[in-house]
C-alpha positions as CSV (number, residue, x, y, z in Angstrom):
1,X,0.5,42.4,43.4
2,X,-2.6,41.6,45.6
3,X,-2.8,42.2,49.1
4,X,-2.9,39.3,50.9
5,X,0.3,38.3,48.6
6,X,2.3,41.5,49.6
7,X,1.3,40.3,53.3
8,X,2.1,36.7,53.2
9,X,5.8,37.8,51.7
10,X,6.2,40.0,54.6
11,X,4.9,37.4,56.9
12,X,7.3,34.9,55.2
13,X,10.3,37.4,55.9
14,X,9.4,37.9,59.6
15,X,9.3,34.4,60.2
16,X,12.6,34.2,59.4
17,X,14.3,37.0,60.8
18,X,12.2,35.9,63.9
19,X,15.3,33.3,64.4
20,X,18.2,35.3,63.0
21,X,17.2,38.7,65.4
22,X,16.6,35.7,68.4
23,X,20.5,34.7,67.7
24,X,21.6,37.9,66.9
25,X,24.4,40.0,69.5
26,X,21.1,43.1,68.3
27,X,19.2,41.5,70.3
28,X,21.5,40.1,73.2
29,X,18.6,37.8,74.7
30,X,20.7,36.3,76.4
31,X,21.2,39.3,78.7
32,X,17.7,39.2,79.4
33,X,18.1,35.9,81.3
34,X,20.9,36.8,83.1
35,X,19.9,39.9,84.3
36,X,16.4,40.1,86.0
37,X,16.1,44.1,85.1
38,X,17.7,44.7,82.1
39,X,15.4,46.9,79.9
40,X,15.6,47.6,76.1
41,X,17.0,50.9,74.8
42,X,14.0,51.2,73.5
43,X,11.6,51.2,76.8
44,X,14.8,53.3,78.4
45,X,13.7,55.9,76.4
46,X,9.8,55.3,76.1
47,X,9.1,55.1,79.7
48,X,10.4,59.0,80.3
49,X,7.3,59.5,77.9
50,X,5.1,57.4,78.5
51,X,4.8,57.4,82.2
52,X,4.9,54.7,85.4
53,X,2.7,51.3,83.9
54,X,2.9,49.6,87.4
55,X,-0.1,47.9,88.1
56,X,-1.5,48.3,84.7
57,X,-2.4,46.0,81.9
58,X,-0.6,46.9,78.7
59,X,-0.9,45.2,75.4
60,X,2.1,45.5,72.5
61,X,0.8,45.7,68.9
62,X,3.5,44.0,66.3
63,X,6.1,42.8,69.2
64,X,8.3,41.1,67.7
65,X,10.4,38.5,70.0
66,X,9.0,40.3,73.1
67,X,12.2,42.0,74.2
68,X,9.8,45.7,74.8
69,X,7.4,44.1,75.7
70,X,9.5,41.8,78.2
71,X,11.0,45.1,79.2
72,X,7.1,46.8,79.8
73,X,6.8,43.8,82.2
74,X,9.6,44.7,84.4
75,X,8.3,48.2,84.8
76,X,5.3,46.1,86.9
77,X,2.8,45.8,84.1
78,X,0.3,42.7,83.1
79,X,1.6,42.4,79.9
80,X,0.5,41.1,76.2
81,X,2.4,41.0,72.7
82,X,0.4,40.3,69.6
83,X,2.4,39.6,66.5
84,X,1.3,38.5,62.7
85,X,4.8,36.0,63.1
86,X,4.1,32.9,64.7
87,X,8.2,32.5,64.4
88,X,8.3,35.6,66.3
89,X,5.7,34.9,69.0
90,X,7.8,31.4,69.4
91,X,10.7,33.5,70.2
92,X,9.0,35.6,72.4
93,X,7.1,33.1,75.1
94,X,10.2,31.5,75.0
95,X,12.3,34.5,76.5
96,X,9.4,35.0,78.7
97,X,10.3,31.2,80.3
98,X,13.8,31.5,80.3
99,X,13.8,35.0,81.4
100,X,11.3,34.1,84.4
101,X,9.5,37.3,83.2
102,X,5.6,36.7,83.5
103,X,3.6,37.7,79.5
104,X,1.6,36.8,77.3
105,X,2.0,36.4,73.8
106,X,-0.7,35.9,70.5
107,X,-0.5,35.1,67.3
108,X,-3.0,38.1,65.6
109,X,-2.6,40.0,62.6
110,X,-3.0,43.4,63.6
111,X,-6.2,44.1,62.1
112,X,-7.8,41.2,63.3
113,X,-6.3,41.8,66.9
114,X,-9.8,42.6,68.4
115,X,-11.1,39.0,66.8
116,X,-8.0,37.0,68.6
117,X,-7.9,39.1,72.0
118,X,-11.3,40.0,73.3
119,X,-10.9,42.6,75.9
120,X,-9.6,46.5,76.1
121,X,-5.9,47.3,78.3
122,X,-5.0,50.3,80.3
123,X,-2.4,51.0,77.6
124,X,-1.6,50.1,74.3
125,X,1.6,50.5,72.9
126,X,3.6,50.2,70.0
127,X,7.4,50.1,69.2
128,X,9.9,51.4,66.5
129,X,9.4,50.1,63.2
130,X,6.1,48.9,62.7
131,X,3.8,51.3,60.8
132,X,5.7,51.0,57.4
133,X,4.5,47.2,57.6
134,X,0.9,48.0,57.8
135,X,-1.1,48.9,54.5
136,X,-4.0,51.7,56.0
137,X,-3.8,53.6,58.6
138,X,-6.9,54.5,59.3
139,X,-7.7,50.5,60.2
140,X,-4.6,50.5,62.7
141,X,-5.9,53.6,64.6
142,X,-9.4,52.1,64.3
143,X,-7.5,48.9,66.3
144,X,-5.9,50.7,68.7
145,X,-9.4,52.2,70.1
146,X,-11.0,49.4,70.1
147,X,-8.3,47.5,72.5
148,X,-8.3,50.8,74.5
149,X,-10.5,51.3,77.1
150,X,-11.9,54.6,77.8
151,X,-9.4,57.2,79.4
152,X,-6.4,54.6,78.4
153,X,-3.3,55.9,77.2
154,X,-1.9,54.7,73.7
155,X,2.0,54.9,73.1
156,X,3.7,54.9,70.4
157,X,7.4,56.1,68.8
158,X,8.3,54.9,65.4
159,X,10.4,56.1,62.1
160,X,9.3,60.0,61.2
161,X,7.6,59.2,57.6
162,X,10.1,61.9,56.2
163,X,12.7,60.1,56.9
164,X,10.9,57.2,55.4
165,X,10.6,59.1,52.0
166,X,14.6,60.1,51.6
167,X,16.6,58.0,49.4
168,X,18.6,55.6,52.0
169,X,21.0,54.4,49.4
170,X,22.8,57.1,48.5
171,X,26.9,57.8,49.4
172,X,26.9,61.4,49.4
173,X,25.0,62.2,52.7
174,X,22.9,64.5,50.6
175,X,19.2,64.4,51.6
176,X,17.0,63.3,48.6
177,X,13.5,62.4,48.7
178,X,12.6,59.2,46.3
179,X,10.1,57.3,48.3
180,X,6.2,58.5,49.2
181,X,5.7,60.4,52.2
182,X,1.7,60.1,52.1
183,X,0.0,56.5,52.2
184,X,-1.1,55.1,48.7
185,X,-2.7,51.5,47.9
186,X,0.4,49.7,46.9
187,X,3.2,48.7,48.9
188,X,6.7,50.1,47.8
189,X,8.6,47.2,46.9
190,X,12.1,46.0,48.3
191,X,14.2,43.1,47.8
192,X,17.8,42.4,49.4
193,X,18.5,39.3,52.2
194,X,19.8,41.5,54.7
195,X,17.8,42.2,57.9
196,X,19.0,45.2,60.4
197,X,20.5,43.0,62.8
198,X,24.1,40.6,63.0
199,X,23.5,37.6,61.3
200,X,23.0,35.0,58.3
201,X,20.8,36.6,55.3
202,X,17.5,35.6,54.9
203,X,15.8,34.0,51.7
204,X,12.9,35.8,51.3
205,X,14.7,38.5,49.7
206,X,10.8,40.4,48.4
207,X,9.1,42.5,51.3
208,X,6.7,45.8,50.9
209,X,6.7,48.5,53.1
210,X,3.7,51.7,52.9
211,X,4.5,54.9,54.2
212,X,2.0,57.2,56.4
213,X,2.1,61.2,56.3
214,X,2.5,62.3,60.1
215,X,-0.8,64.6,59.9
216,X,-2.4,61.0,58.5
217,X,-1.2,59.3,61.4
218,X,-3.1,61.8,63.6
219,X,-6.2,62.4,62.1
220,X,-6.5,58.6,62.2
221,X,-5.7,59.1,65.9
222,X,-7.8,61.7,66.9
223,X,-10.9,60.3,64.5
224,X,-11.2,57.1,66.9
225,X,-11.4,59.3,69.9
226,X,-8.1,59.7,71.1
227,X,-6.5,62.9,72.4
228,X,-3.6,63.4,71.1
229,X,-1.5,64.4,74.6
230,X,2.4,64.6,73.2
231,X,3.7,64.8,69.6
232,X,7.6,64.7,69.6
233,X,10.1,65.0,66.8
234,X,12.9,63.6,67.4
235,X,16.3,64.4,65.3
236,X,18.0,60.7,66.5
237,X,17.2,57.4,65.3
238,X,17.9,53.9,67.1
239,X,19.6,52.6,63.5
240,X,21.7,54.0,61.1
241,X,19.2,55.6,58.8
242,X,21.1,56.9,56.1
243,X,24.9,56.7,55.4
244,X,25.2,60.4,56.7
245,X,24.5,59.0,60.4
246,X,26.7,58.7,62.9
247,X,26.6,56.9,66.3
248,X,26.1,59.5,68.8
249,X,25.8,56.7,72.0
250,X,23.4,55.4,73.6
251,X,21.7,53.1,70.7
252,X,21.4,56.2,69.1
253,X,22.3,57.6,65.4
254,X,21.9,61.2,64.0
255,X,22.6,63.0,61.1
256,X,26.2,63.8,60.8
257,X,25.8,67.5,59.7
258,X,23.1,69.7,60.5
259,X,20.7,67.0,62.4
260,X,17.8,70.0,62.5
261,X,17.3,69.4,58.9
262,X,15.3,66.3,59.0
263,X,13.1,64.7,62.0
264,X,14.2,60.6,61.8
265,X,11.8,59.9,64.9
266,X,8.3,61.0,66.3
267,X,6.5,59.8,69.1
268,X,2.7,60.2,70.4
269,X,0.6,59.6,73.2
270,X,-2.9,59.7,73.5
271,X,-5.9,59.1,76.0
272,X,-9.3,57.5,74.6
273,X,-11.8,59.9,75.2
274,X,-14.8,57.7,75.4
């Protein structure tokens, strides 16, 4: 299938989880109104890495319904979300109102985010679960320097692509690896309802995903003039990865035996260099 046809189903799927995730206990937006500095688990753990953002202007590639980015805010920076969902940028200047939390949010697909938001940020940062969305890696690196400005700090902590490639289906917690692990042309394709929160199923049951090998991720990195600073592998996940997981507390979710046998998280920062 075309590109541009893999994209507008994924775009069609977003939209609509955009509503379920916004209704969904997941989420819990509605804790975000009520309590003026509640954070995401998410930014719990991404601020002990990625440092104090007070004062700073920080924009969030592929946000979502703005919760991290909501969350980024609280920590005292100026803060923008760019998202490909108009659903889910909807969702997300609406929690911004209710929440009385001060953002900004635009519609961009992420490789035309330097055509939608002209101007570079102290940080840019993205969240868990975005780079299986995006088709070529190279072009999101290539992004994230240009919205950088020199000696900014990029952020980001997402699924380890091993754990990307292991067979997530199967009922005898044995680790098996069925998917790619390096990024190739066409999209893996997926089709079920569900979506990884509480909720009603959705009906654009067809999505594609691409995968990233974690030295491709780097080199992408590192060959648009970032530094690479930190390069964590992590053995938890904030989902239930595979059936072998357990729930370890905290949002969290490891293997059930033998968690050193498999990374299911990395994280990076990096400074622009020039």
């Amino acid at each position: 299938m075309p590109l541009d046809e893999q994209r507008q189903a994924n775009l069609d799927g977003w939209d609509q989880r955009a509503q379920v995730h916004a209704e969904s206990k997941f989420y819990d937006l509605q804790r975000y109104i009520d309590t003026p500095d509640h954070l995401s688990s998410t930014v719990e753990f991404d601020r002990t890495e990625l440092g104090d953002v007070s004062g700073k202007s920080l924009l969030h590639l592929q946000c979502h319904i703005g919760t991290d980015t909501i969350s980024w805010a609280r920590l005292g920076a100026a803060v923008t979300g760019a998202d490909f969902s108009p659903a889910s940028v909807e969702q997300a200047r609406k929690l911004s109102r209710e929440s009385g939390t001060p953002a900004r949010f635009e519609v961009a697909e992420l490789y035309d985010t330097p055509n939608v938001i002209d101007e570079q940020f102290d940080i840019v940062y993205t969240g868990v679960g975005a780079l299986t969305w995006l088709p070529d890696i190279k072009g999101w690196a290539k992004v994230v320097s240009q919205m950088l400005k020199p000696g900014g700090t990029f952020y980001i902590r997402d699924g380890h692509p091993m754990a990307g490639a292991i067979d997530d289906g199967r009922d005898d917690e044995l680790l098996v690896v069925d998917y790619q692990y390096f990024e190739t042309e066409e999209g893996m394709q997926f089709e079920g309802d569900g979506t990884y929160t509480d909720g009603p199923p959705i009906s654009q049951r067809v999505h594609y995903e691409w995968n990233h090998g974690l030295g491709e991720i780097v080199t992408a990195l590192i060959n648009n003039s970032l530094r690479i600073e930190l390069l964590h592998e992590h053995t938890f996940a904030e989902f239930k990865a595979f059936p072998a997981c357990i729930h370890v507390g905290d949002g969290r979710w490891q293997l059930r035996d033998r968690n050193e046998r498999l990374p299911l998280m990395f994280s990076i920062r990096a400074a622009k260099t020039t």
